[in-house]
N, C-alpha and C positions, 0 to 999 in steps of 0.2 A: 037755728040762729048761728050765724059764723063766728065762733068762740076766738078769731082774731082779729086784730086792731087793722080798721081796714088801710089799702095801702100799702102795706106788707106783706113778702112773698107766701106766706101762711095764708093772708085773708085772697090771697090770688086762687093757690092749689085747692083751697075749701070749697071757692064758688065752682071750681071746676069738677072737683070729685063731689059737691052734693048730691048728682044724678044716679051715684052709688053703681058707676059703670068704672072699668078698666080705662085708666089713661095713661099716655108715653111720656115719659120721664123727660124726654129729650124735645120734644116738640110740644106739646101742653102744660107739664108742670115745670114750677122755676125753680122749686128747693130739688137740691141736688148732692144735699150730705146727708149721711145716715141717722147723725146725731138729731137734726130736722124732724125726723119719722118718728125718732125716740123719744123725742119731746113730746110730739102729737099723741103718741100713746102713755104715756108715763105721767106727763104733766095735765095733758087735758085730758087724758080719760076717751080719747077717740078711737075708736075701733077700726081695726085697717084688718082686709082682708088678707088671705093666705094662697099659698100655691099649694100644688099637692106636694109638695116636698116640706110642706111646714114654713116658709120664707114668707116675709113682708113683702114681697113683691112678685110681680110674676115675668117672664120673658117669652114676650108674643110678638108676630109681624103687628106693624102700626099698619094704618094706611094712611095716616099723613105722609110720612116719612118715608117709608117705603125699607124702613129698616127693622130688624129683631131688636127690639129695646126694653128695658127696665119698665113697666109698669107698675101703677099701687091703684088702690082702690078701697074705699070707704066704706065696710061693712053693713054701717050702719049709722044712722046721723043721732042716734042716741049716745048720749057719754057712759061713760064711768067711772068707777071712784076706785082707777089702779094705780093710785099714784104712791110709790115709795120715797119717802122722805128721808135728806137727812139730814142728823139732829145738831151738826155743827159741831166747831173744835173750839173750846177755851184758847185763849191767849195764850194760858199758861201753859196746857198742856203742848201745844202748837210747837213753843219754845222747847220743851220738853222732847218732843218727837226729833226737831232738828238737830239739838242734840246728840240726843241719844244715836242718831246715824251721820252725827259729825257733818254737818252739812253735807254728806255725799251725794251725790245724783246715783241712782239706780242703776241706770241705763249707763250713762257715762261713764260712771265712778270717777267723775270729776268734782275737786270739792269745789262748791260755788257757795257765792253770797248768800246770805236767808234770805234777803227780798226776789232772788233767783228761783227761788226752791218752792213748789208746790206740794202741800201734803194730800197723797192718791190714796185711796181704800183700794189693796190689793185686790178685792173683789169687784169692779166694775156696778156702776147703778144698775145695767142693765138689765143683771143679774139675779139684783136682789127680789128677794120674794115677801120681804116687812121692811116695815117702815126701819129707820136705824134705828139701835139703843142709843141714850143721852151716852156723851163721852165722858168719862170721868177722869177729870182734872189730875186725880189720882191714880190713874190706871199704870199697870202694873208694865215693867219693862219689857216681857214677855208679852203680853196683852198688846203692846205697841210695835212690838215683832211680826204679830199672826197677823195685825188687821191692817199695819201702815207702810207707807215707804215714800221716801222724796224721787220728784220728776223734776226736771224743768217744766215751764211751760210749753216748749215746744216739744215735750219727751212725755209730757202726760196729752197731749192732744195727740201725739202718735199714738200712744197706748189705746184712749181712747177709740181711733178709729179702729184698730185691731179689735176692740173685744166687740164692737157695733157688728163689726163683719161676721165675727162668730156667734154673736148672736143671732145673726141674721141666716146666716149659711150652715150654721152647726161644725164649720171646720176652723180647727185651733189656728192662729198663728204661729210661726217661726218664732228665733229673736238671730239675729245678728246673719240670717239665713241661714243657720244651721238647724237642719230637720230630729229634732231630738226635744225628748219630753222624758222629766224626772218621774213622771208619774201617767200613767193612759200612753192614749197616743194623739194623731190630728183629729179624731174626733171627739167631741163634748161628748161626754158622758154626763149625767145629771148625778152618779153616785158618788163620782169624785171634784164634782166643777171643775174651780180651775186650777186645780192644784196639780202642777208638774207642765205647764203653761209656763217660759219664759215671763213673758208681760205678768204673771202673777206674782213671782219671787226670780225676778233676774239674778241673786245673788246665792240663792238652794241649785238654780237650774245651771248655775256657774259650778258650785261645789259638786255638783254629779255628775257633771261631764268630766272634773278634773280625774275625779275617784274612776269613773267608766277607763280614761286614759290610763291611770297608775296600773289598772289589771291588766292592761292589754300589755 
């Protein structure tokens, strides 16, 4: 049964990957963001197949097309139940967070308005491997250090597409195009995530390039 709302490019790309064969991103299917894929897997519990490189997707000649393109393909038309939740921010703490990082944007380091400012889990959904803990209203200013940080909205949809790609690819993003990581290097590592990742602490990954500078 097609788990989306027919009419919609979800209840499109379902009818077409039911046959649980390889299809072209570019000539058959019509979702064409990554975030898309992550839903399907995360929220419905839909199983998408892999390359041999580990990736949501695979890169084959079509014969529609006549091009090398982005395929995906449907494991399997049984769901499951890999969905990670999360447990949502208090009002209070919400204010709290804004605060506490003076309205700054991250990325920016522009102060903006609170209704400008989104609060992003330095770790990516994509990521996670449980569901979230409740957030406690009370949590500790340090506690709101490791786990948070403000975006715009258009600075946390950047973020997001960067962590979608390395989840999907296994290679870290840059930040500001400088090839440099406080911790690892461009590839994920699962012992360290994503710590030493611009997108994960823009403002750690600021403080060790200063310090890498000072020694030199």
């Amino acid at each position: 049964m097609n788990p989306f709302k027919e009419g919609t490019t979800s209840y499109h790309d379902f009818e077409v990957m039911k046959d649980l064969k390889w299809h072209c991103s570019k000539c058959e299917l019509k979702s064409g963001q990554a975030k898309t894929w992550q839903i399907w897997r995360q929220e419905k519990g839909l199983q998408l197949d892999k390359d041999e490189k580990d990736n949501w997707y695979k890169r084959i000649h079509c014969e529609g097309c006549h091009q090398r393109t982005v395929h995906r393909k449907l494991k399997s038309l049984d769901r499951i139940d890999v969905t990670k939740t999360r447990s949502g921010i208090p009002s209070k703490l919400a204010k709290r967070i804004k605060e506490h990082y003076n309205y700054i944007d991250a990325y920016s380091l522009r102060k903006e308005a609170a209704t400008r400012l989104e609060i992003d889990h330095r770790e990516p959904q994509v990521r996670w491997k449980h569901n979230e803990d409740t957030n406690d209203v009370n949590m500790s200013e340090e506690a709101i250090e490791k786990k948070f940080m403000l975006l715009t909205r258009e600075n946390n949809l950047l973020k997001s597409r960067k962590c979608e790609k390395c989840a999907e690819t296994g290679m870290r993003p840059i930040g500001y195009n400088i090839d440099f990581y406080y911790k690892g290097n461009g590839y994920y590592d699962e012992q360290i995530g994503c710590q030493g990742c611009f997108w994960y602490n823009p403002d750690k990954w600021r403080e060790a390039i200063n310090e890498q500078l000072k020694s030199n």
